[in-house]
Backbone as XML, in Angstrom:
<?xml version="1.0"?>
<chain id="A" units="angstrom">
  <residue number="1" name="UNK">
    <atom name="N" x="149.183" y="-31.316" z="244.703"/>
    <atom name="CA" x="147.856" y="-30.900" z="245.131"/>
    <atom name="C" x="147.929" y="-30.443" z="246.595"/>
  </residue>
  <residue number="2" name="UNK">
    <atom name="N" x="147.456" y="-29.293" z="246.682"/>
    <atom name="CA" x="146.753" y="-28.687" z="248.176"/>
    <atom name="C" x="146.730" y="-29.387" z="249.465"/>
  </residue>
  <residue number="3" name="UNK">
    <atom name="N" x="146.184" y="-29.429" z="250.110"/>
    <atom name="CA" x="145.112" y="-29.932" z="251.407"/>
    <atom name="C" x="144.670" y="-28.678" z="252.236"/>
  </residue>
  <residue number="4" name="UNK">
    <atom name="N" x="143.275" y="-28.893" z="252.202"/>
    <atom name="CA" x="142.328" y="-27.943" z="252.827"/>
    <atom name="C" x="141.960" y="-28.809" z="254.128"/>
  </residue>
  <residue number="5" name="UNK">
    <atom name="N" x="142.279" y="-27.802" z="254.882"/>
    <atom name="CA" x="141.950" y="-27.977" z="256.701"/>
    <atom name="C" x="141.257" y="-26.640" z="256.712"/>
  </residue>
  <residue number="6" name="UNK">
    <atom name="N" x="140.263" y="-26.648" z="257.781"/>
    <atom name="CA" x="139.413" y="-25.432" z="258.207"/>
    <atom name="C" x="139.851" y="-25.565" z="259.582"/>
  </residue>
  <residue number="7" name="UNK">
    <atom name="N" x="139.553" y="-24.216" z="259.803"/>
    <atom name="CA" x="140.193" y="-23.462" z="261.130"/>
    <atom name="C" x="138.641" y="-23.701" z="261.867"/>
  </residue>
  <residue number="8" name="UNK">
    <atom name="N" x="138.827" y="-23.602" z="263.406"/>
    <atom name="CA" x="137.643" y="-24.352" z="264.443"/>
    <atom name="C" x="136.691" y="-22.928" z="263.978"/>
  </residue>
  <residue number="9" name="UNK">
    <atom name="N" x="137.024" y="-21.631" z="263.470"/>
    <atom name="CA" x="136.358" y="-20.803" z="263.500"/>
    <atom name="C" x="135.323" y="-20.577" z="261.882"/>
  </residue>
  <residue number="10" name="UNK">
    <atom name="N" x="136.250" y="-21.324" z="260.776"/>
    <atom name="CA" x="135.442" y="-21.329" z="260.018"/>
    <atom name="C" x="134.259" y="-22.946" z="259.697"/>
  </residue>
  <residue number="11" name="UNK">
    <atom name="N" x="134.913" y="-23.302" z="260.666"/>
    <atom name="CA" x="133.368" y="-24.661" z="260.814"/>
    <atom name="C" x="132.225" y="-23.916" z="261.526"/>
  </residue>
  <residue number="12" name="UNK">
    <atom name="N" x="132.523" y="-23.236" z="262.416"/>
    <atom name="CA" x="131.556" y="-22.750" z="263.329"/>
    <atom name="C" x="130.770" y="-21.614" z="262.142"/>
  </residue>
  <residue number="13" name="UNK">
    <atom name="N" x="131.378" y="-20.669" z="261.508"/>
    <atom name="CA" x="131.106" y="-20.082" z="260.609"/>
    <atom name="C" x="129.735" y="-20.616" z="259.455"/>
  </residue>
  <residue number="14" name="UNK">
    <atom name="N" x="130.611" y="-21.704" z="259.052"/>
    <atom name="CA" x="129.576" y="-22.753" z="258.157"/>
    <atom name="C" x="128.230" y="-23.091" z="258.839"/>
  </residue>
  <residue number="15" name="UNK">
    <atom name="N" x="128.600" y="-23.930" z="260.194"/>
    <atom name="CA" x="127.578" y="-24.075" z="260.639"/>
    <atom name="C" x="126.420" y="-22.852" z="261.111"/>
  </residue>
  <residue number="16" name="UNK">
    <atom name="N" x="126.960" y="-21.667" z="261.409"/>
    <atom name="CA" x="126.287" y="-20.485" z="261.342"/>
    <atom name="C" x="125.387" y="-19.950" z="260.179"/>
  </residue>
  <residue number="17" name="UNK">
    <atom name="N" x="125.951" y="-20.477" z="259.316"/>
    <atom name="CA" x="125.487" y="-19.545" z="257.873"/>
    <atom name="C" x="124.622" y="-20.909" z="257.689"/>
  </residue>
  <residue number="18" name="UNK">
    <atom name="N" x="124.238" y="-22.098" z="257.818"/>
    <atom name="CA" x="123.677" y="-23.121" z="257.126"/>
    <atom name="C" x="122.338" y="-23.021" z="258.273"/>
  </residue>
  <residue number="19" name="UNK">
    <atom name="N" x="122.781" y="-22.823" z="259.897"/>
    <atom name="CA" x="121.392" y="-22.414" z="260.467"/>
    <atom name="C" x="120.571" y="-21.472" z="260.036"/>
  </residue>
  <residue number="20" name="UNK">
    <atom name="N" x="121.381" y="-20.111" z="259.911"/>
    <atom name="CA" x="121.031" y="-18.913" z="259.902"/>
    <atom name="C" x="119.749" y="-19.146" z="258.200"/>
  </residue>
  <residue number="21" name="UNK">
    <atom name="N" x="120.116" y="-19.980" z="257.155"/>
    <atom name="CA" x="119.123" y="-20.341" z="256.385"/>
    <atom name="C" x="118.454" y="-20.825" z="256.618"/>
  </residue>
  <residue number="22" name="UNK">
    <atom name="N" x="118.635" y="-22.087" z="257.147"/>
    <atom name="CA" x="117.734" y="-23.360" z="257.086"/>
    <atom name="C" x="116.456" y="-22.697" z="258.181"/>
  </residue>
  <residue number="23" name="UNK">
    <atom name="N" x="117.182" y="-22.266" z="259.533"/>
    <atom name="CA" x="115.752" y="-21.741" z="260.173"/>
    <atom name="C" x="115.602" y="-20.303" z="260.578"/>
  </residue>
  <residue number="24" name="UNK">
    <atom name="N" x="116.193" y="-19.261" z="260.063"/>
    <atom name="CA" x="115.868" y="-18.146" z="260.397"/>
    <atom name="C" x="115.301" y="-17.554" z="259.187"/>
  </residue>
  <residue number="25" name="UNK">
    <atom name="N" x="116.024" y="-18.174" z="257.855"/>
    <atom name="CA" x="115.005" y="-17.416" z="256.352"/>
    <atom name="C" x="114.305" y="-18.752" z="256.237"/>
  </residue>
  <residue number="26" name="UNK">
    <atom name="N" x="113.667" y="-19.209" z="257.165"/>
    <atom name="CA" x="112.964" y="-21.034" z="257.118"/>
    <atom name="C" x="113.136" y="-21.467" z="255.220"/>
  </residue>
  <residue number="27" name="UNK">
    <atom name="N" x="114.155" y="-21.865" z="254.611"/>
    <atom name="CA" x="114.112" y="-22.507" z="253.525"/>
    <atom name="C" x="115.559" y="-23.247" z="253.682"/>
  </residue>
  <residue number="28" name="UNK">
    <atom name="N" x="114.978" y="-24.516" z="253.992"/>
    <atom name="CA" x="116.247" y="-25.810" z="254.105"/>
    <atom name="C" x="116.070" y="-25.969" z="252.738"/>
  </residue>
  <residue number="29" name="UNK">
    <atom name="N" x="116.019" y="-26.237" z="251.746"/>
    <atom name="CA" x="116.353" y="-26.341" z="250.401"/>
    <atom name="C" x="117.641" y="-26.128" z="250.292"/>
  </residue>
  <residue number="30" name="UNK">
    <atom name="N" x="117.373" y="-24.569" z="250.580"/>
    <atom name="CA" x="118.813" y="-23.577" z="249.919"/>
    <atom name="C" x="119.523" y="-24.146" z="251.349"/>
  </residue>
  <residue number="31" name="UNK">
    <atom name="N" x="119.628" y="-24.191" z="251.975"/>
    <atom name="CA" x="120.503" y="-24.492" z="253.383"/>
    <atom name="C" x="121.469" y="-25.908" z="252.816"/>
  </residue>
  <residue number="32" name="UNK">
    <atom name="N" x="120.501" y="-26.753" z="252.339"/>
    <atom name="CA" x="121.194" y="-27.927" z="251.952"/>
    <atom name="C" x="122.304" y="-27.999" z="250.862"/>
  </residue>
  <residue number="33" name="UNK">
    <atom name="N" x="121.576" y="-27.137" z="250.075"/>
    <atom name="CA" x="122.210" y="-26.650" z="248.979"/>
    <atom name="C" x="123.468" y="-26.098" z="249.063"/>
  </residue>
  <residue number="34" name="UNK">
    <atom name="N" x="123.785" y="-25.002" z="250.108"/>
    <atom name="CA" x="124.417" y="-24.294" z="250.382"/>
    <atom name="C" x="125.534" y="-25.466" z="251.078"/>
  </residue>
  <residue number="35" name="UNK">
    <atom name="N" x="125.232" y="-26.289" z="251.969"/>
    <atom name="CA" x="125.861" y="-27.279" z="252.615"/>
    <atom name="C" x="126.994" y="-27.808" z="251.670"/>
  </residue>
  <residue number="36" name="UNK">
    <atom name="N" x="126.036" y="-28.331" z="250.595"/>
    <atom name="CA" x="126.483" y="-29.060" z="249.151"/>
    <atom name="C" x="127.371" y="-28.667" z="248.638"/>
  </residue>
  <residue number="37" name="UNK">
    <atom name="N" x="127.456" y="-27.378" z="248.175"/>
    <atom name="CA" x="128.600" y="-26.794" z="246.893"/>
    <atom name="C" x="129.583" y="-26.651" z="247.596"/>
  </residue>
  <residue number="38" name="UNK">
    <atom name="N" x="129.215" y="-25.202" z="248.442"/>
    <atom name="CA" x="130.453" y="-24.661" z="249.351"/>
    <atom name="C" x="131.865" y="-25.653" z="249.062"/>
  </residue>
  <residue number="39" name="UNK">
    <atom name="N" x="131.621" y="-26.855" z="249.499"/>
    <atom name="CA" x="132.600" y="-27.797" z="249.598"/>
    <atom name="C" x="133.581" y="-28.116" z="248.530"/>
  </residue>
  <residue number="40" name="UNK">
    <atom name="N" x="132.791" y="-27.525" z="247.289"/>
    <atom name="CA" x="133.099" y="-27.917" z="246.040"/>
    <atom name="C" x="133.681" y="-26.954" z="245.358"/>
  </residue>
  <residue number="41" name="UNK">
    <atom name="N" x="133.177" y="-25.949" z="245.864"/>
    <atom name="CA" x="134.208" y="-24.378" z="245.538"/>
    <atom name="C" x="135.028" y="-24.042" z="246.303"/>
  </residue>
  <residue number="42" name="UNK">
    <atom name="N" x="135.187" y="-24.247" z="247.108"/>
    <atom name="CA" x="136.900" y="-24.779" z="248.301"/>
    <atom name="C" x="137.596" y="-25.582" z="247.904"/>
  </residue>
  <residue number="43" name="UNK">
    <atom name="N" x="137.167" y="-26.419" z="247.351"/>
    <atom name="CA" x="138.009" y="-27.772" z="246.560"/>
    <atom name="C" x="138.642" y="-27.418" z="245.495"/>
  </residue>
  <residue number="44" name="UNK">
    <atom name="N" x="138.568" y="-26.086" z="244.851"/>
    <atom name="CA" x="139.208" y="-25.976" z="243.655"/>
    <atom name="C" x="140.645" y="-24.667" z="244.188"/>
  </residue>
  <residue number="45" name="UNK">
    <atom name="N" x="141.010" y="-24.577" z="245.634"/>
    <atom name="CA" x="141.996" y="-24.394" z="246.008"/>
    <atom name="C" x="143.094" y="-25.212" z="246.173"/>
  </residue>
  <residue number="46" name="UNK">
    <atom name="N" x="142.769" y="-26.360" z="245.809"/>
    <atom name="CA" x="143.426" y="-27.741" z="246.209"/>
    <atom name="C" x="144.379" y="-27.933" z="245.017"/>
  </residue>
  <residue number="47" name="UNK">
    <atom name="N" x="143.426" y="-27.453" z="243.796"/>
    <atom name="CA" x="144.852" y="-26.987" z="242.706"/>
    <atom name="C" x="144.967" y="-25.830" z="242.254"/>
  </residue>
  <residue number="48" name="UNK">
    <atom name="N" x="144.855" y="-24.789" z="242.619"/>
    <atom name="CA" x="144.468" y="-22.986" z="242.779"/>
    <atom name="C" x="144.723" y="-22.309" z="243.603"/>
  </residue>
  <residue number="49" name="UNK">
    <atom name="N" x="145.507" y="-22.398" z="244.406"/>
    <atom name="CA" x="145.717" y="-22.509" z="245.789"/>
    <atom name="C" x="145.840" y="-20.821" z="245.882"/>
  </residue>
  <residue number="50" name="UNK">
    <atom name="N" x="146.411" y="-20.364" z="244.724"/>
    <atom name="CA" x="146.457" y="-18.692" z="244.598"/>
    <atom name="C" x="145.558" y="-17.877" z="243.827"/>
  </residue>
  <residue number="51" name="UNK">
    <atom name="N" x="144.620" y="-18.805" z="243.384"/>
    <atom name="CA" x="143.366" y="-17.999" z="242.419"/>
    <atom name="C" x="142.457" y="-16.890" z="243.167"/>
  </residue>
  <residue number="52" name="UNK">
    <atom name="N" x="142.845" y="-16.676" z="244.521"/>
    <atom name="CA" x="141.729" y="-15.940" z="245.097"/>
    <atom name="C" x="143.074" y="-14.433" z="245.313"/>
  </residue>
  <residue number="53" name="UNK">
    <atom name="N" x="141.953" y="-13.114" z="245.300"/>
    <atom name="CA" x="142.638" y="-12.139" z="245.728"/>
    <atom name="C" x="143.294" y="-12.108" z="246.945"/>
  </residue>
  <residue number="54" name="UNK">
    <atom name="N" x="144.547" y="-11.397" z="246.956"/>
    <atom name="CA" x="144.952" y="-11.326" z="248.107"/>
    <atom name="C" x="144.524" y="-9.527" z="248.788"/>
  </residue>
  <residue number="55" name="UNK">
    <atom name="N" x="144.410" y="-10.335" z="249.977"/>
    <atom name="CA" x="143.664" y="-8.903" z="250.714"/>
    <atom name="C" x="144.671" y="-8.359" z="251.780"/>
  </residue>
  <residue number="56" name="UNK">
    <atom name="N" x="144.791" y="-6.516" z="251.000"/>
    <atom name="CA" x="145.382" y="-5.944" z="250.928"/>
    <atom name="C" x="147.252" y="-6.290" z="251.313"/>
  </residue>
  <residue number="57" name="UNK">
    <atom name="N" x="148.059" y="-6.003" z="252.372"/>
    <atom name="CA" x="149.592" y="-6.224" z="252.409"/>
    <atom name="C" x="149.648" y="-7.764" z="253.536"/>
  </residue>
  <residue number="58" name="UNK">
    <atom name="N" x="148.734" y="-8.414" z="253.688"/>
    <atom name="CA" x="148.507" y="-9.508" z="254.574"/>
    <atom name="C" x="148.762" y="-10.733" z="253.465"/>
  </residue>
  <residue number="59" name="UNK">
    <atom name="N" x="148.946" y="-12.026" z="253.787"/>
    <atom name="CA" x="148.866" y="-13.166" z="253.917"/>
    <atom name="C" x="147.710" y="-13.302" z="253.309"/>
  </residue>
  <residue number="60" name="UNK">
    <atom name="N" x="146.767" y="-13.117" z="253.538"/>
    <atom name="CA" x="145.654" y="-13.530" z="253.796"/>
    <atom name="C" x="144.727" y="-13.508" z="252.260"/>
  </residue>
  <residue number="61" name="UNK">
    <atom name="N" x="143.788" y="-14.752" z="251.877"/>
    <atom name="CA" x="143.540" y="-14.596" z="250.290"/>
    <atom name="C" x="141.923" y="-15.096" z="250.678"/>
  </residue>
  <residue number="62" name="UNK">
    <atom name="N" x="141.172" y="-14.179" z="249.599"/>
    <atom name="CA" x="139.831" y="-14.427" z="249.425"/>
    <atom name="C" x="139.198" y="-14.759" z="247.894"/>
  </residue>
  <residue number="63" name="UNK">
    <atom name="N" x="138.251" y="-15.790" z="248.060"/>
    <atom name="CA" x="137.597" y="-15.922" z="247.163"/>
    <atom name="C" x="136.294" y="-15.790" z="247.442"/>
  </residue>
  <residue number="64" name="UNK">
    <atom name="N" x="135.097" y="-15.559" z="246.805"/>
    <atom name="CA" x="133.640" y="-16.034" z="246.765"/>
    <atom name="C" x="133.208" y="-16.566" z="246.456"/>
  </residue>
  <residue number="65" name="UNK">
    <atom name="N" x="132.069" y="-17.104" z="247.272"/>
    <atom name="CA" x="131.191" y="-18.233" z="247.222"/>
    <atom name="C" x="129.554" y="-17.975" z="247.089"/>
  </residue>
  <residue number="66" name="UNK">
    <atom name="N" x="129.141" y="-17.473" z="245.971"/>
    <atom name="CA" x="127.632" y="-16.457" z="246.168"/>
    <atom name="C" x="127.549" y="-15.422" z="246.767"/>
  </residue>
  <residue number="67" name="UNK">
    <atom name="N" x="127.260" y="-15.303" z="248.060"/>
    <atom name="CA" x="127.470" y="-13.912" z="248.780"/>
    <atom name="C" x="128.125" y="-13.917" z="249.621"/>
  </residue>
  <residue number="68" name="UNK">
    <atom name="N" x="128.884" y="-14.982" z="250.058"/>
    <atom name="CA" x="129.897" y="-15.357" z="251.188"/>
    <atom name="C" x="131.329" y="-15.109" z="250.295"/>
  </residue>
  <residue number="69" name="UNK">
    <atom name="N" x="132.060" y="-14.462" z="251.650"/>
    <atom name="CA" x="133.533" y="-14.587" z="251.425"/>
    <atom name="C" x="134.472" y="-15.721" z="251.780"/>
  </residue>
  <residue number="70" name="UNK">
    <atom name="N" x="135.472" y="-15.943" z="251.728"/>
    <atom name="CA" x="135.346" y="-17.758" z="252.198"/>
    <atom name="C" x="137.193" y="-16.903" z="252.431"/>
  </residue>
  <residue number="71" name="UNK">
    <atom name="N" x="137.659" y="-16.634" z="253.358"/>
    <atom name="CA" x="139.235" y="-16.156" z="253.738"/>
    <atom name="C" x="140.157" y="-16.891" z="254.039"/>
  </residue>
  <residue number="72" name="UNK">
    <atom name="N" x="140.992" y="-17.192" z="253.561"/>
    <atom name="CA" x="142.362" y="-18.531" z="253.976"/>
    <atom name="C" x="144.087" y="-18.264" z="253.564"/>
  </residue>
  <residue number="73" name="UNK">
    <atom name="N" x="144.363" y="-18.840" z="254.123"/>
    <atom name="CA" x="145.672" y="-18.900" z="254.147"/>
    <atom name="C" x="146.465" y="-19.902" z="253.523"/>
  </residue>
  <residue number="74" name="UNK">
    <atom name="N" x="147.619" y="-19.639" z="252.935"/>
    <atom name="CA" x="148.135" y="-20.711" z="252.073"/>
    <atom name="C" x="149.753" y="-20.930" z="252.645"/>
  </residue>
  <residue number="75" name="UNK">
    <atom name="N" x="149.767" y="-22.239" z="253.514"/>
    <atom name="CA" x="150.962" y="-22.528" z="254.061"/>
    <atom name="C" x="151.746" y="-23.694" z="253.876"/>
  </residue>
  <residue number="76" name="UNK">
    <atom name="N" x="152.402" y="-23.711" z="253.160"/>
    <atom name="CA" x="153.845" y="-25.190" z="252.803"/>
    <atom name="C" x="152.651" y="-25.720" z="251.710"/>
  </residue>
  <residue number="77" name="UNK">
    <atom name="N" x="151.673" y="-26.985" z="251.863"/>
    <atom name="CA" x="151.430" y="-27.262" z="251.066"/>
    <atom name="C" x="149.717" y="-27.560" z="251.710"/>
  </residue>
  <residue number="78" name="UNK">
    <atom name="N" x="149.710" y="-26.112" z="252.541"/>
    <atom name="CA" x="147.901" y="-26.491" z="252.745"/>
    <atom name="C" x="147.356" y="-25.469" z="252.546"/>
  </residue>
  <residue number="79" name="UNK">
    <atom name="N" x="146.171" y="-25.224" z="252.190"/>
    <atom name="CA" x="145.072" y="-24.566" z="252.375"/>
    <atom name="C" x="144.262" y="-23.894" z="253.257"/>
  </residue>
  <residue number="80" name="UNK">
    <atom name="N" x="144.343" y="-23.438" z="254.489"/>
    <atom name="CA" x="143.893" y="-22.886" z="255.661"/>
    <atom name="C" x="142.715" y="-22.383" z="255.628"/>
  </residue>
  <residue number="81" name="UNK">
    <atom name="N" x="141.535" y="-22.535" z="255.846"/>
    <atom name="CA" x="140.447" y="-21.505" z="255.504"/>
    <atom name="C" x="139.673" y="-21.379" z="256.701"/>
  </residue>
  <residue number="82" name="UNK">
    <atom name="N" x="139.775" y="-19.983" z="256.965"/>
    <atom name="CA" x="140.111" y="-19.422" z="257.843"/>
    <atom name="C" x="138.499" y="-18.814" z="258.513"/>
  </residue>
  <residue number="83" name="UNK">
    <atom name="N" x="138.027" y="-18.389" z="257.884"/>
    <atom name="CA" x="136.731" y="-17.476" z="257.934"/>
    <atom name="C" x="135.618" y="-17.712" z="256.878"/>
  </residue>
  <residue number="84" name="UNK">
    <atom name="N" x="134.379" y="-17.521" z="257.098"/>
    <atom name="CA" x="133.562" y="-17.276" z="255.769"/>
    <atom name="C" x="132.669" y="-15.491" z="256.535"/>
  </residue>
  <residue number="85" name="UNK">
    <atom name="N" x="132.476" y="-14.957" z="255.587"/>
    <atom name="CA" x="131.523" y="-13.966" z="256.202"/>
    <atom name="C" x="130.887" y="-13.591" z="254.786"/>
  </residue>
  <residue number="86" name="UNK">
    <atom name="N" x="129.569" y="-13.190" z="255.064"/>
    <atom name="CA" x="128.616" y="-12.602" z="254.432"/>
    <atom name="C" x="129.049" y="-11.312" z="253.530"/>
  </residue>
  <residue number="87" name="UNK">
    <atom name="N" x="128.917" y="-10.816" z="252.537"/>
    <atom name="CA" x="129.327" y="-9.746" z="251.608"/>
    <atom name="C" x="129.059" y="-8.490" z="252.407"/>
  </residue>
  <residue number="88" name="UNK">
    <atom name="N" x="128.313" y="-8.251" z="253.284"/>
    <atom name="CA" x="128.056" y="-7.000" z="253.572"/>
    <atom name="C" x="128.528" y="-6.922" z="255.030"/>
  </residue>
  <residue number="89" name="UNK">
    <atom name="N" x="129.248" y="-8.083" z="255.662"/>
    <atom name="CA" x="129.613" y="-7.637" z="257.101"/>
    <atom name="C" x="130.864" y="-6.801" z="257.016"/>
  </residue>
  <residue number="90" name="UNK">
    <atom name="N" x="131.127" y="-6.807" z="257.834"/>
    <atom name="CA" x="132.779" y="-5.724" z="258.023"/>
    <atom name="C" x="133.842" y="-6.795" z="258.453"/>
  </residue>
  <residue number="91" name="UNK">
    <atom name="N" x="134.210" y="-7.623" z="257.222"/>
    <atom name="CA" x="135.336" y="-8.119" z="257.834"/>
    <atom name="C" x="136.806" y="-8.038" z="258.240"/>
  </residue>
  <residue number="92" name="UNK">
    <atom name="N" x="136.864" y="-6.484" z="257.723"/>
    <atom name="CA" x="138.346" y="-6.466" z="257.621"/>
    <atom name="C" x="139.016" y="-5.800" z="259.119"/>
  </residue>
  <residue number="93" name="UNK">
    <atom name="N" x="137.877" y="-5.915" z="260.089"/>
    <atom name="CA" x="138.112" y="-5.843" z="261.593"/>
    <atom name="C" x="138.672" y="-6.815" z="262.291"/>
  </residue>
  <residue number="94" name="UNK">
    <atom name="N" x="138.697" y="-8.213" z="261.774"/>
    <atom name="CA" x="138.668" y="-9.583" z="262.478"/>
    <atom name="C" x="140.121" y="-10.054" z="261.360"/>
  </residue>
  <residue number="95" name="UNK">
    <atom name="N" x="140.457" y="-9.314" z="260.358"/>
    <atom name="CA" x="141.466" y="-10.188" z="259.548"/>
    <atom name="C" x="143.440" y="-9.040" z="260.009"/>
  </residue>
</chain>
């Protein structure tokens, strides 16, 4: 089995996307919600570790999470996850 560590940039990420609901589209419901799963659909890299596309000639592998991209890296026997971004930002500037 895996081990998933997040990078200081995709906590900050999380915590971005869980404000950016809870008080800018004001519905903590879904914020909580969102809090909730996420965790649980990252967790299934732990034995999947290659189920997500790899993006384009990089390292680098994505899966989705609703409308979030969730980007990580898979090294010796961990899980790296690296980024989350929204479906419509431009991430392939930052990867």
């Amino acid at each position: 089995m895996y081990r998933i560590e997040y990078s200081e940039r995709a906590i900050i990420d999380l915590n971005d996307i869980y404000n950016y609901i809870y008080y800018d589209l004001v519905n903590p419901i879904v914020a909580i919600q969102f809090r909730k799963k996420i965790p649980k659909s990252i967790s299934n890299l732990q034995i999947f570790p290659y189920m997500g596309k790899k993006y384009n000639k990089t390292n680098f592998r994505y899966i989705y999470f609703k409308n979030y991209l969730i980007i990580y890296l898979v090294k010796n026997q961990n899980v790296e996850i690296q980024a989350l971004f929204h479906k419509r930002q431009n991430f392939k500037n930052v990867i």
